[in-house]
Structure formats: C-alpha cells, structure tokens
N, C-alpha and C positions, 0 to 999 in steps of 0.2 A: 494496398489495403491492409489495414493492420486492428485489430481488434482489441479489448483490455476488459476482465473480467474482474470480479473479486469473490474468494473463495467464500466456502461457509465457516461453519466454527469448525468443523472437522477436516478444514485442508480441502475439500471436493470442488470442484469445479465442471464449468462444462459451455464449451461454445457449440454451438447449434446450427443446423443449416449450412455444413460448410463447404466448398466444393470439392471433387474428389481432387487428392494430389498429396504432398509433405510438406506439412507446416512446422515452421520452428517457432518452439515455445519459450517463454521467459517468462520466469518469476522472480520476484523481490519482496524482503520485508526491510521497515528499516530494524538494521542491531544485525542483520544475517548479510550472507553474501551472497549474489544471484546467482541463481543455476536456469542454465537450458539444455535441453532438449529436442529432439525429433517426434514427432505422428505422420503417422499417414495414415490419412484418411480413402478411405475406398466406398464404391458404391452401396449405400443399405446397411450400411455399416457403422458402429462405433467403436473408435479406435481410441487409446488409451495412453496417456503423455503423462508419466508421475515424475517428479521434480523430491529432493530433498534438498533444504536447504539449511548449510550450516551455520552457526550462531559464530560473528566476527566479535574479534578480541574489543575487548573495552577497557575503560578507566574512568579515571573522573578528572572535571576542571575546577581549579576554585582559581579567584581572584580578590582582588579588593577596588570597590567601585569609588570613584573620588572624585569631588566637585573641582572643576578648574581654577577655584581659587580658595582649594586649604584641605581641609581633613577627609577621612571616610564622610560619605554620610549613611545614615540610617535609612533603611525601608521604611516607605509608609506606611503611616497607620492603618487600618482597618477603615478608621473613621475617616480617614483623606484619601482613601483608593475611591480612583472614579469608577461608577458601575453605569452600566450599559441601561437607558432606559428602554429600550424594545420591549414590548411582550414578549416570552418565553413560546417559541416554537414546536407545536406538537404535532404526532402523527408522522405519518410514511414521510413530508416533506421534511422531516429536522433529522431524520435516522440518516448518518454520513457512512455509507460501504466502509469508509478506511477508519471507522468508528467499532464498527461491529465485526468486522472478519480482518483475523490476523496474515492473510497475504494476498498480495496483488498478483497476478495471473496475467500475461499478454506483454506483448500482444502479437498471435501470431501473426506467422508471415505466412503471405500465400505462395501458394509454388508457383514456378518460374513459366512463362507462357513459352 
C-alpha cells in the first residue's frame, strides 16, 4: 500500500489514520532533488517526518525549429494559434494540487508484515 499527498503552501503535510509501524517517506518537486526519510508511527500518536529538499543545478536549451523542406519558420500568430473551445472550468473541480502546492509528498511505505 502506498499513499501520495500534496503539501500546503507552507511545506505541511499530513497522512492520517495510519497503522502503527515505520513508514518511508518520499518527497519530490520538479527543479529540486528527492529526499526520504523515516516515521514511526505508534499508537495515539502523531509522529513527525520533515524532509528538505534541495534545488538541482539548471541551465537553459535553445534551438532552432525548421521545416523539413528549407528555412526557420516563425511561431504563430496570435491570430492562427488554435484555442480550446471548452467552457472555462470553475470551482473545487479545476483547482489541480500540482497547481496550488509546491511539493508532492508520498508515498509512504507501509511497514513490513
């Protein structure tokens, strides 16, 4: 069984209900590098797994895009980008977790029978 949470805006998490025993924790964002961790968990109890994780090197790509027969071409216009005709999604069903909270949490492991 494996679990997968996502944090608040302040880093905080929390899985609930979970059985007593040592669970291993994993976190990831993207641009940083995972870190895990141990909890143990015990009866009545909430135990406590902090994770830091550090920001992986970066750079940048550039290239040049080119039609298979001849020059660069130019990005489209504005006026020739196709747009989505869907209605625009509101409320609790369009809010995406990996939208709103900078790190993913999980998913622990449960301890060993």
């Amino acid at each position: 069984m494996s679990r997968t949470t996502t944090t608040a805006a302040d880093g905080t998490y929390a899985f609930r209900s979970l059985s007593v025993g040592t669970y291993t924790l994993t976190a990831a964002k993207f641009g940083y590098g995972q870190e895990t961790a141990t909890a143990t968990v015990a009866e009545n109890t909430t135990a406590t797994g902090d994770l830091t994780l550090t920001q992986a090197p970066s750079g940048k790509l550039t290239g040049t895009v080119t039609a298979p027969s001849g020059p660069p071409r130019a990005p489209p216009s504005p006026s020739r980008t196709r747009r989505s005709r869907r209605p625009p999604t509101t409320g609790a069903a369009s809010r995406s977790p990996c939208r709103t909270a900078p790190t993913t949490c999980g998913p622990p492991t449960p301890p060993a029978a």
